[in-house]
ZALUM-230304 format. One record per residue (C-alpha): x, y, z; residue number from 0. Coordinates in Angstrom, 2 decimals. Example, Ala and Ser with C-alpha at 12.3 -4.5 7.8 and 13.67 -1.06 7.14 Angstrom:
REM ZALUM-230304
PT|12.30|-4.50|7.80|0
PT|13.67|-1.06|7.14|1
REM end
This chain:
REM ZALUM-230304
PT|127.99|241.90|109.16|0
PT|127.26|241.44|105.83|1
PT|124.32|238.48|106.71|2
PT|122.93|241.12|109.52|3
PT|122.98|243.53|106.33|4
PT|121.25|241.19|104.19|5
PT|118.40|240.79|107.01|6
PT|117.47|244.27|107.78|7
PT|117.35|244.78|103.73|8
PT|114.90|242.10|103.40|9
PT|112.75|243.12|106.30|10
PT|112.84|246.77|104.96|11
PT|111.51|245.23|101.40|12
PT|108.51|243.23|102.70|13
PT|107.98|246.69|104.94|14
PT|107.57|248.52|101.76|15
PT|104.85|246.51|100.38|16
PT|102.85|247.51|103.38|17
PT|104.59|251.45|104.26|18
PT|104.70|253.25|100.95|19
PT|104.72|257.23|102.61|20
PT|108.37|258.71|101.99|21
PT|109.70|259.03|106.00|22
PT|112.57|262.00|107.02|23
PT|115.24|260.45|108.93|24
PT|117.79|261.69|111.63|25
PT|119.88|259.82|113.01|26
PT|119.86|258.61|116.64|27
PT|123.64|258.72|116.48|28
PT|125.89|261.34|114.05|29
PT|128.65|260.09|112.18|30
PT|130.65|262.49|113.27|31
PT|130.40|261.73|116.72|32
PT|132.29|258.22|118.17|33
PT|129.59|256.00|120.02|34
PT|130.93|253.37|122.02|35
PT|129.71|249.96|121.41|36
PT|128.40|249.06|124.70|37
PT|125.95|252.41|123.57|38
PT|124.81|250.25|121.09|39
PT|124.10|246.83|122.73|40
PT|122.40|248.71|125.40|41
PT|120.44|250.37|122.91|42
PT|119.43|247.10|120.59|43
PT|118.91|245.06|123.96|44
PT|116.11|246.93|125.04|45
PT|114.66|247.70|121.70|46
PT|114.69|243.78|120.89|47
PT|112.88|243.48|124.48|48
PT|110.12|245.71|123.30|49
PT|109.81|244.11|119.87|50
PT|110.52|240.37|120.64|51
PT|108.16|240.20|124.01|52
PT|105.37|240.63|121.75|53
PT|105.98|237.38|119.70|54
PT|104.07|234.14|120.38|55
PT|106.37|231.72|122.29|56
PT|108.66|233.87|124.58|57
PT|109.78|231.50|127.29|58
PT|108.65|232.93|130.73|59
PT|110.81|231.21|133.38|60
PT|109.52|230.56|137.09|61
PT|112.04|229.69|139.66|62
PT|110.61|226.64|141.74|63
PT|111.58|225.48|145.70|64
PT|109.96|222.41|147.27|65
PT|110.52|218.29|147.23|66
PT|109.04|215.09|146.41|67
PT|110.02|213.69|149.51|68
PT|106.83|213.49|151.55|69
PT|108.74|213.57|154.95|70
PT|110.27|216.77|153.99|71
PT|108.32|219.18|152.31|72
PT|106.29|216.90|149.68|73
PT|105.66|219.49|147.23|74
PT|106.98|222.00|144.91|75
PT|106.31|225.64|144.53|76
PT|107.44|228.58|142.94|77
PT|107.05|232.43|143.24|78
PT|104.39|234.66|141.25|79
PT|104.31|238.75|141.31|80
PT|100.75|240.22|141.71|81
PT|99.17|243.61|141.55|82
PT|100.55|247.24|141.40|83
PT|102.52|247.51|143.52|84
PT|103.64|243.95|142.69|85
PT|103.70|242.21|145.68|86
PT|105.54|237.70|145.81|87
PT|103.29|234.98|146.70|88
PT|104.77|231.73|146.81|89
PT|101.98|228.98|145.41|90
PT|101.72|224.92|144.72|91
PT|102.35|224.07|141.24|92
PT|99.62|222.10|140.36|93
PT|98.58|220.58|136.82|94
PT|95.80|218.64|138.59|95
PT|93.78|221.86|138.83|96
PT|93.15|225.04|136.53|97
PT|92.71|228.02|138.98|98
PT|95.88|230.30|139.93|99
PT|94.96|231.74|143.36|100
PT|96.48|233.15|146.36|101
PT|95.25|233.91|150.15|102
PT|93.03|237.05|150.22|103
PT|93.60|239.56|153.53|104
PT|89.65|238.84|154.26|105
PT|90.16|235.19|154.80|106
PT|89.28|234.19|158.75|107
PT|90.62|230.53|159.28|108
PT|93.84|230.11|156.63|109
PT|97.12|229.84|157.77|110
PT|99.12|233.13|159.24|111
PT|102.92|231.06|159.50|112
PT|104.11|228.53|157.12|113
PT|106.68|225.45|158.87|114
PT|108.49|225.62|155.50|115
PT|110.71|228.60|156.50|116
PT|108.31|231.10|154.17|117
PT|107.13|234.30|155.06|118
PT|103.19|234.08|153.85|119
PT|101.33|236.96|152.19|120
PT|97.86|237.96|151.72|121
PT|96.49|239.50|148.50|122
PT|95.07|242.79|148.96|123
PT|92.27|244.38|146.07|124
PT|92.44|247.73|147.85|125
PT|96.43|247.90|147.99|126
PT|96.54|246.95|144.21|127
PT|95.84|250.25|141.80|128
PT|95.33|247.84|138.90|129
PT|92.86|245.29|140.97|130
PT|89.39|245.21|139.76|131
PT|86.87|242.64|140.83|132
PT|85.22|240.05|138.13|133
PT|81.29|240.91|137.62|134
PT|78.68|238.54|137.07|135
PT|78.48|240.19|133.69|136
PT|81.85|239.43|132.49|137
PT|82.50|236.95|129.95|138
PT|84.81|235.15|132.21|139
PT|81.73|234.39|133.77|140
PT|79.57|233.44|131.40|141
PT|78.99|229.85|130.22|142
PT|81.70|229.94|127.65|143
PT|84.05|229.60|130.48|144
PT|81.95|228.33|133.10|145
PT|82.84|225.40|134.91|146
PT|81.27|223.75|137.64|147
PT|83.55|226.05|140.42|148
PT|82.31|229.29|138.95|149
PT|79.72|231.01|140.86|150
PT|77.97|234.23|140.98|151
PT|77.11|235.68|144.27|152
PT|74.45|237.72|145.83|153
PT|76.96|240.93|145.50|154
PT|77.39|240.64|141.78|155
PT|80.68|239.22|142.25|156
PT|81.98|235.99|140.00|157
PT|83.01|233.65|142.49|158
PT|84.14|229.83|142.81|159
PT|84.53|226.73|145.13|160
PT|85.73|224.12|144.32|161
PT|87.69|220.98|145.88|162
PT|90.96|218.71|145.54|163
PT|91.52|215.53|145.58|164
PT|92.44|215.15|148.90|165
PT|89.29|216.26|150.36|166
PT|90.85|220.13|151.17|167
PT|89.14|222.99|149.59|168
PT|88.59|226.62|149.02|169
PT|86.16|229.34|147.91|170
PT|86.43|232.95|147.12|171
PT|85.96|235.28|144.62|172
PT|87.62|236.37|140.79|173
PT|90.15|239.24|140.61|174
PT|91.76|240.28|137.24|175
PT|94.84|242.34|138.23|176
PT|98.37|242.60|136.89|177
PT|100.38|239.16|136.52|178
PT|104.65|239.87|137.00|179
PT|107.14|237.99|135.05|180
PT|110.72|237.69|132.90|181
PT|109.99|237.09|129.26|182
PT|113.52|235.35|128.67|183
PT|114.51|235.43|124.72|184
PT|118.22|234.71|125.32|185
PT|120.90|234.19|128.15|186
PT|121.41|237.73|128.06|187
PT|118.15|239.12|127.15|188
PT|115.26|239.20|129.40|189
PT|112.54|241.24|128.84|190
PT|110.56|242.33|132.55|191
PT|107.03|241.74|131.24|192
PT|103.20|241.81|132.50|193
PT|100.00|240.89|131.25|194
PT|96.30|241.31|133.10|195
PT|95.45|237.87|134.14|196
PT|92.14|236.75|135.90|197
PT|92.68|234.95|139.17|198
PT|91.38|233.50|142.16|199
PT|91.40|235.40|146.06|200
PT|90.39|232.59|148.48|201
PT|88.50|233.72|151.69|202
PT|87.42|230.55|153.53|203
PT|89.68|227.03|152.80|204
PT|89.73|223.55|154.27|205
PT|91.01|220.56|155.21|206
PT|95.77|220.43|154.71|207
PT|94.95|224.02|153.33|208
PT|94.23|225.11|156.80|209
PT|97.71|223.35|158.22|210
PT|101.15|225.59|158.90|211
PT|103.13|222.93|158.44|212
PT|103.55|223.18|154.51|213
PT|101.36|226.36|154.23|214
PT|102.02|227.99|151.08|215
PT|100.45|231.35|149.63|216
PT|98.35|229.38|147.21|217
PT|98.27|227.35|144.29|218
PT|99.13|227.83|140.53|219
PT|96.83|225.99|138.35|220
PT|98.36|224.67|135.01|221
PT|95.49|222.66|134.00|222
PT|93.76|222.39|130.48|223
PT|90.87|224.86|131.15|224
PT|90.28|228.28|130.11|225
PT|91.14|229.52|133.45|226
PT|94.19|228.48|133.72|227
PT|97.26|230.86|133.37|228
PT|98.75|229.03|130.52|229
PT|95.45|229.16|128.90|230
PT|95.33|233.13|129.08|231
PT|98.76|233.87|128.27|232
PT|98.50|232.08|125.53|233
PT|95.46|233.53|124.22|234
PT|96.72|236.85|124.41|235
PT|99.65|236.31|122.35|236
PT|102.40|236.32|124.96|237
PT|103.40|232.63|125.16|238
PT|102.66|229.37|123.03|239
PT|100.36|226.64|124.19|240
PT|103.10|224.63|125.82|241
PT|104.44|224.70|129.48|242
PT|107.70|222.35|130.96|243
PT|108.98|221.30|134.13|244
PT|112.03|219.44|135.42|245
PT|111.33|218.63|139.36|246
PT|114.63|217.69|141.17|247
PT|114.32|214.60|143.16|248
PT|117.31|214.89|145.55|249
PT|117.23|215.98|149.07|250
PT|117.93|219.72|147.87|251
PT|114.82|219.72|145.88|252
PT|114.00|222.71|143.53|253
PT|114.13|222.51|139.66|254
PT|112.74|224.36|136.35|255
PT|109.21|225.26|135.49|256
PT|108.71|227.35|132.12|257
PT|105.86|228.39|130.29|258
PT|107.41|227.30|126.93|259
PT|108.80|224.01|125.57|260
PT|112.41|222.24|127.05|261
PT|113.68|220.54|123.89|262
PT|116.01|217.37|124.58|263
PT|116.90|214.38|122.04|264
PT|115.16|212.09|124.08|265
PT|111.98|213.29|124.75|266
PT|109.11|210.43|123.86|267
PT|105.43|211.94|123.52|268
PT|102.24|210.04|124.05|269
PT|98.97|211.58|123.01|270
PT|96.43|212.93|125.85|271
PT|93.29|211.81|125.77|272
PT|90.77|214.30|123.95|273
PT|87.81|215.97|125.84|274
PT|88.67|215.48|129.43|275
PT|89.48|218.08|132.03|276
PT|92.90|216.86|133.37|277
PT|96.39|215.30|131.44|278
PT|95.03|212.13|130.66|279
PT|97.27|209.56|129.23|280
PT|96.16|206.10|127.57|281
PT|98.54|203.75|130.33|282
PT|98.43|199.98|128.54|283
PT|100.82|198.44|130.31|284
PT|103.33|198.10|133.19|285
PT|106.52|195.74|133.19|286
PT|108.72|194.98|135.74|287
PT|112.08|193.93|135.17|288
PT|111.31|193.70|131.47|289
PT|108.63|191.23|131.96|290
PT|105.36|192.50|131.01|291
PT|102.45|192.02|134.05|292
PT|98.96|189.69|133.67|293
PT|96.95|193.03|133.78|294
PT|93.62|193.71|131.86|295
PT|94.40|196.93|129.61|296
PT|90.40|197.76|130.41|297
PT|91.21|198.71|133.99|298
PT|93.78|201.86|132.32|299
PT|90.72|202.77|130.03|300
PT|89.33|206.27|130.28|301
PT|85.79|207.31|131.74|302
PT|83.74|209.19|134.05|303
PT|85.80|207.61|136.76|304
PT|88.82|205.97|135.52|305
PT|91.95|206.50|133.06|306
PT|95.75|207.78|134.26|307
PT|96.45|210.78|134.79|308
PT|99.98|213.28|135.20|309
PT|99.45|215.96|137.91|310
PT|102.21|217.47|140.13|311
PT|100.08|218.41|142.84|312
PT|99.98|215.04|143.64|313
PT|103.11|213.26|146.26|314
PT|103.06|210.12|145.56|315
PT|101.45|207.62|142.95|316
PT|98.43|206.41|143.05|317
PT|97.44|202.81|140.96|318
PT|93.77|200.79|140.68|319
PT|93.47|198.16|142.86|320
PT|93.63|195.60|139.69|321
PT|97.10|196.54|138.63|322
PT|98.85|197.39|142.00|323
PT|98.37|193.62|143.52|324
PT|99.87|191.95|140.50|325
PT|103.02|195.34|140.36|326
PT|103.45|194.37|144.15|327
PT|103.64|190.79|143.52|328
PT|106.26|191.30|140.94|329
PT|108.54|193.85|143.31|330
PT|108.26|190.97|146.24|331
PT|109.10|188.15|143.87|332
PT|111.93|189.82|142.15|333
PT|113.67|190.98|145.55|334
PT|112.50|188.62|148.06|335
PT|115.74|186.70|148.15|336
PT|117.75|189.95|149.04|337
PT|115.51|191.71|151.40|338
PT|113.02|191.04|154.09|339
PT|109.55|191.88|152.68|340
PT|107.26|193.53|155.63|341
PT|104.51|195.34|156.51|342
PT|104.61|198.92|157.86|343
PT|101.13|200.94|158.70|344
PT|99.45|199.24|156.28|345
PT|101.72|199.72|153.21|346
PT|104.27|196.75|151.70|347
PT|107.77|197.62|152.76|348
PT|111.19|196.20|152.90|349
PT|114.09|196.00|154.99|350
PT|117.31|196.53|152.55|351
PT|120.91|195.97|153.37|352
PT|122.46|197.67|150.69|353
PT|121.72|200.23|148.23|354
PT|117.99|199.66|146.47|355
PT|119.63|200.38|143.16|356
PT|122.04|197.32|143.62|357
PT|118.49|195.10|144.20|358
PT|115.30|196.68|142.74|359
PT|114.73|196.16|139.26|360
PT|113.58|198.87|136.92|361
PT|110.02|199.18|136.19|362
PT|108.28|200.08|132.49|363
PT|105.35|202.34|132.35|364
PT|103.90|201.66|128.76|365
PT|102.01|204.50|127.24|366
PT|100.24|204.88|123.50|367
PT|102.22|205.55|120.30|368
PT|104.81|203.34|121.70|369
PT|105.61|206.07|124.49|370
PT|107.54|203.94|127.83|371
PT|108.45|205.54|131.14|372
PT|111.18|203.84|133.01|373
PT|111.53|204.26|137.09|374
PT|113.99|203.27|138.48|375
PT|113.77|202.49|142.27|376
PT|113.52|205.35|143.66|377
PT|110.88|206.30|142.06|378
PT|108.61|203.59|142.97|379
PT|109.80|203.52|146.37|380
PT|109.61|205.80|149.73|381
PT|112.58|205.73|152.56|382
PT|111.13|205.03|155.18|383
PT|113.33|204.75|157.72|384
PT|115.14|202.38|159.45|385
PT|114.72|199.34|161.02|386
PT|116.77|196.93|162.63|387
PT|119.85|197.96|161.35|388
PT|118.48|197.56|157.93|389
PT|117.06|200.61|155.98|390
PT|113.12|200.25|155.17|391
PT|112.12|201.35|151.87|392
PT|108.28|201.22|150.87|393
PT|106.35|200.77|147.66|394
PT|105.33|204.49|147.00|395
PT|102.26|203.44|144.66|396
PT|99.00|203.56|146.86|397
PT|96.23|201.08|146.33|398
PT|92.82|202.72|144.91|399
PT|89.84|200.82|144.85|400
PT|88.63|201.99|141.66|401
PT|89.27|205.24|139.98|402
PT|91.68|206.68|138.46|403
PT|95.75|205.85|138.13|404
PT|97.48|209.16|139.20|405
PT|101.24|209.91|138.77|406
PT|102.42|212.22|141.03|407
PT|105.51|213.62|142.09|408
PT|107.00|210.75|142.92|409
PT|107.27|209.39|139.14|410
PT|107.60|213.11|137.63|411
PT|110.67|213.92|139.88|412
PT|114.31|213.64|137.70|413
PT|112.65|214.06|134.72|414
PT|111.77|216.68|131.81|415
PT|108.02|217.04|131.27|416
PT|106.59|218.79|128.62|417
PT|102.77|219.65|128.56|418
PT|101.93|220.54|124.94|419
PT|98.51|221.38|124.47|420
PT|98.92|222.78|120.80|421
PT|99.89|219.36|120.07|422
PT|98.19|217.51|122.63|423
PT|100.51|215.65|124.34|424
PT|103.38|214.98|126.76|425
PT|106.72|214.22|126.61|426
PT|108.99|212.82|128.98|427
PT|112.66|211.72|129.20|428
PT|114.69|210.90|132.28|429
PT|116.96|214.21|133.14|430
PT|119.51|215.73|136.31|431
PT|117.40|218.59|136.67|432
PT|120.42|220.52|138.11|433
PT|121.26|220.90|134.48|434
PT|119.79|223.89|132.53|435
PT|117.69|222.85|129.62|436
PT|117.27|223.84|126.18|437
PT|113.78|225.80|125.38|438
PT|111.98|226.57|122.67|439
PT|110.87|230.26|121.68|440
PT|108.62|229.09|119.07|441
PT|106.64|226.52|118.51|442
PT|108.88|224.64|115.99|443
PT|112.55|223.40|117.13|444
PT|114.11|226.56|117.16|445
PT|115.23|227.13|120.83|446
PT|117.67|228.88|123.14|447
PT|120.91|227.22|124.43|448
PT|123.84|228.90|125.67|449
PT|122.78|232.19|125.07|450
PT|122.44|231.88|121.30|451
PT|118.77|232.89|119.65|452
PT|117.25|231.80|116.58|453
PT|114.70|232.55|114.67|454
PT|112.53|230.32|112.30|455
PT|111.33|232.10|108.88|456
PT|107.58|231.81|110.48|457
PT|108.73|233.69|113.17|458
PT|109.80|236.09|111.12|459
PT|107.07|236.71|109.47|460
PT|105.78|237.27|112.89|461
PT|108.03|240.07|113.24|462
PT|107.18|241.93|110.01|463
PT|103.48|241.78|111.36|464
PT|104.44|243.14|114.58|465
PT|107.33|245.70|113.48|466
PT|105.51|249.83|113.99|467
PT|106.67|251.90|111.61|468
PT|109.30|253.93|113.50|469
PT|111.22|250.48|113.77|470
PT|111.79|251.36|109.71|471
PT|113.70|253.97|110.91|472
PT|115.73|251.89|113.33|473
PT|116.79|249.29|110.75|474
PT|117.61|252.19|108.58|475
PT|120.26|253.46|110.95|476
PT|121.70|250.23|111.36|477
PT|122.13|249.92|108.07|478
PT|123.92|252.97|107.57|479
PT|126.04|252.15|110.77|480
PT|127.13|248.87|109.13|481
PT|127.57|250.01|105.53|482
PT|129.99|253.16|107.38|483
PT|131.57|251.14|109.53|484
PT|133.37|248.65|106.28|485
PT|133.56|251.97|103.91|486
REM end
C-alpha cells in the first residue's frame, strides 16, 4: 500500500506542474459508508480500461483457426469485427500482402459456402451506420499512400486491384468503417476497443479465391505498407509498430496472432532488408546436417526479382532453382541408406519405415547478424501418404526457376515470429504454440505474464500526458482511501 501511495503522490506532483487551478472534491465513496472491495476493483478495472487503452503498445489479441497441412486446410485465419452493428468475418492472415479486406454483398462470382465448416459473410456499406466510402479526394488516396493497387474510378470512388502470388486476384473499392477488437493489458483486464480503419470490399475475385473448398471471408493484410492494419493502428496511437504470431503445426492447427510483441529468451533477430515492399530477409546460407552447402550467396541477394522472403499466406516453401538441387542432394545423400528415395508427381519423395525424426537430419537456415533457423523434418517435409506399406514423405521446398526464396507456412509453423517494424526486423525461436506466450505492452521488455502488468518509467510518462484532469480527482480519493484505511 504504501508503494501504490508513493505512486499516485508522484503522479499528482508532475500533475501540478501542468494543473495549477484549486479543484473541489467529493468523494465517489463516503467514509462513513462501508464499500465492499469487489466495488472497488470493478470500479479501478474499468477506469484503467479507459486510461490504459489509450497508451501506445496495448496488445490486441486475435484468435486464429486453420493449418499448415496443405491436405487439410493449408492456411490459417482468424476472426475480425466490422461495422456498426459489428458484424465477424473470418479472413487469411497474410504478411505477403498489405490490404485487410472482406467479401462485399455486391460481388457476382465469389464464393456463397466455404468446405471448411464456416459460415461466410458479406460486408454490407448500407447495413453499417458508421460505413462511409473512400473519395478520390481523400488522402488515403493520394500519392502519399498510393501504391500500384490503388485506383480511382469513374464514380469518384478510391478503388484497387491487385493480385497474389498464385495468380488469384481481386478488385473492389475502399471503405473506412469501424474496426472491433480486445485491447488486452493484463490476464484480467481487457479493454473492448475500436478504432476507424480503412479497408478493402472486394466485388469481382479470381482464380482459388473463387473455390468453396477453403473459402474464407477475406484476407488480413499485415504487410509493411501504409495500408496495412498494423500500419494504421499504429499511427493512431493504439498499438506499437510490432505484430507476433505462433502458428501450431499439429493436426489441430490454430495458434496466437497479436498485434504487439511475444517476448521469449530465445528469440534471434535478423535485420529486414530496407526499402522493399514485403519481409525481406538477407538468407546466406543453408546447412544440412551441420554441413554447410556449395551454394553461391549471390543467388539469396535482394533485387527487383530475387531475395527471401517470410509471408504466411504462403503453404509451403518455395527455394531458387540454384540452392534447392544442391539442399535435395544433401537430404538424398544423408538418408538414402534408410529410405527408398522416389519420385511422386513430379516432386522428390521418400518411402520411410520409421519415424522421419529417427532418419532426417536437421537443416540450418543461416540469416544476417548471425541469425540461424533450424527445421527439423517436418518442416522441410510433406506426408504424403502411403505407399507400399511404407509411409511417403516429400521434400516440401518447391523448385523456382528464378525469383525469389519464400518461407511459408511450412517453416513458420511451431515457432514464435515477431515482425518488428520499429526496429526492423524479425525474430524467431522454435516454440509449442499450445503454450501462451509472454507479450510486450510497450515497446521495451516490459510485458504481461501470468496476469501481472508492468509499467516502464517511459510509459509512465505516457500516462501523465494522457491523464484528463478529473483523473486528479480519482487519485485523490485513492489516496485518502489508503491513508484511512492504515489510520
Amino acid at each position: 500500500m504504501r508503494a501504490l501511495s508513493l505512486l499516485i503522490l508522484e503522479i499528482l506532483a508532475v500533475l501540478s506542474v501542468v494543473y495549477c487551478n484549486v479543484i473541489p472534491l467529493e468523494r465517489a465513496f463516503p467514509l462513513n459508508k462501508r464499500v465492499e472491495l469487489s466495488h472497488l476493483v470493478a470500479r479501478d478495472q474499468l477506469r484503467h480500461s479507459r486510461i490504459l487503452q489509450g497508451l501506445v503498445g496495448g496488445v490486441v489479441d486475435f484468435s486464429v483457426q486453420g493449418s499448415s497441412d496443405p491436405y487439410l486446410v493449408g492456411l490459417y485465419f482468424t476472426k475480425v469485427k466490422l461495422g456498426s452493428p459489428p458484424r465477424e468475418f473470418n479472413v487469411q492472415i497474410d504478411t505477403g500482402s498489405d490490404i485487410l479486406w472482406v467479401t462485399c454483398s455486391s460481388c457476382p462470382n465469389c464464393p456463397q459456402s466455404s468446405g471448411l465448416g464456416i459460415q461466410l459473410s458479406l460486408f454490407d456499406t448500407a447495413s453499417s451506420s458508421s460505413a462511409r466510402l473512400v473519395s478520390c479526394s481523400d488522402p488515403m488516396c493520394s500519392s502519399e499512400f498510393q501504391t500500384t493497387a490503388t485506383q480511382c474510378s469513374q464514380s469518384n470512388q478510391c478503388s484497387y486491384s491487385f493480385q497474389y502470388g498464385d495468380g488469384s486476384g481481386t478488385s473492389g473499392y475502399y471503405v473506412s468503417d469501424m474496426l472491433y477488437f480486445d485491447a488486452v493489458l493484463g490476464q484480467s483486464l481487457i479493454a473492448n476497443s475500436s478504432a476507424v480503419i480503412v479497408f478493402g470490399c472486394s466485388t469481382y475475385q479470381s482464380g482459388d479465391l473463387t473455390k468453396t473448398d477453403k473459402a474464407v471471408d477475406g484476407i488480413f493484410g499485415f504487410g509493411r505498407g501504409d495500408l496495412s492494419v498494423i500500419s494504421q493502428l499504429s499511427s493512431h496511437g493504439i498499438t506499437p509498430r510490432v505484430f507476433s504470431h505462433c502458428l501450431r503445426g499439429d493436426g489441430s492447427g490454430g495458434g496466437i496472432m497479436v498485434l504487439g510483441e511475444i517476448m521469449e529468451p530465445g528469440i534471434v533477430y535478423s535485420p529486414l532488408v530496407p526499402s522493399q515492399p514485403h519481409y525481406n530477409l538477407v538468407l546466406q546460407s543453408i546447412a544440412v546436417n551441420g554441413q554447410s552447402l556449395a551454394i553461391d550467396p549471390s543467388v539469396f541477394a535482394t533485387s527487383n526479382n530475387r531475395g527471401t522472403i517470410v509471408d504466411s499466406g504462403t503453404t509451403l516453401a518455395y527455394l531458387v532453382q540454384e540452392a534447392y538441387d544442391p539442399f535435395v542432394s544433401a537430404i538424398t545423400a544423408t538418408v538414402s541408406p534408410s529410405v527408398t528415395p522416389t519420385i511422386y508427381k513430379g516432386n522428390q519423395c521418400y518411402l520411410v519405415p520409421t519415424s522421419v525424426n529417427e532418419i532426417f537430419p536437421p537443416v540450418s537456415l543461416n540469416f544476417a547478424a548471425g541469425a540461424s533457423m533450424t527445421l527439423k523434418p517436418e518442416e522441410y517435409l510433406i506426408h504424403s501418404g502411403f505407399y507400399d506399406g511404407a509411409t511417403m514423405w516429400c521434400i516440401g521446398f518447391l523448385k523456382v526457376q528464378g525469383g525469389i526464396t519464400i518461407l511459408g507456412d511450412l517453416v513458420l509453423k511451431d515457432k514464435i515470429f515477431v515482425y518488428d517494424l520499429a526496429r526492423q526486423r524479425i525474430g524467431w525461436a522454435n516454440y509449442d504454440c499450445s503454450l501462451s506466450v509472454n507479450v510486450s505492452i510497450t515497446s521495451s521488455k516490459d510485458f504481461i505474464n501470468e496476469g501481472q502488468l508492468s509499467v516502464s518509467s517511459s510509459t509512465r510518462e505516457m500516462l501523465f500526458k494522457l491523464i484528463p484532469l478529473s483523473f486528479i480527482t480519482l487519485l485523490m480519493q485513492l489516496l485518502e482511501f489508503v491513508e484511512f484505511q492504515f489510520l
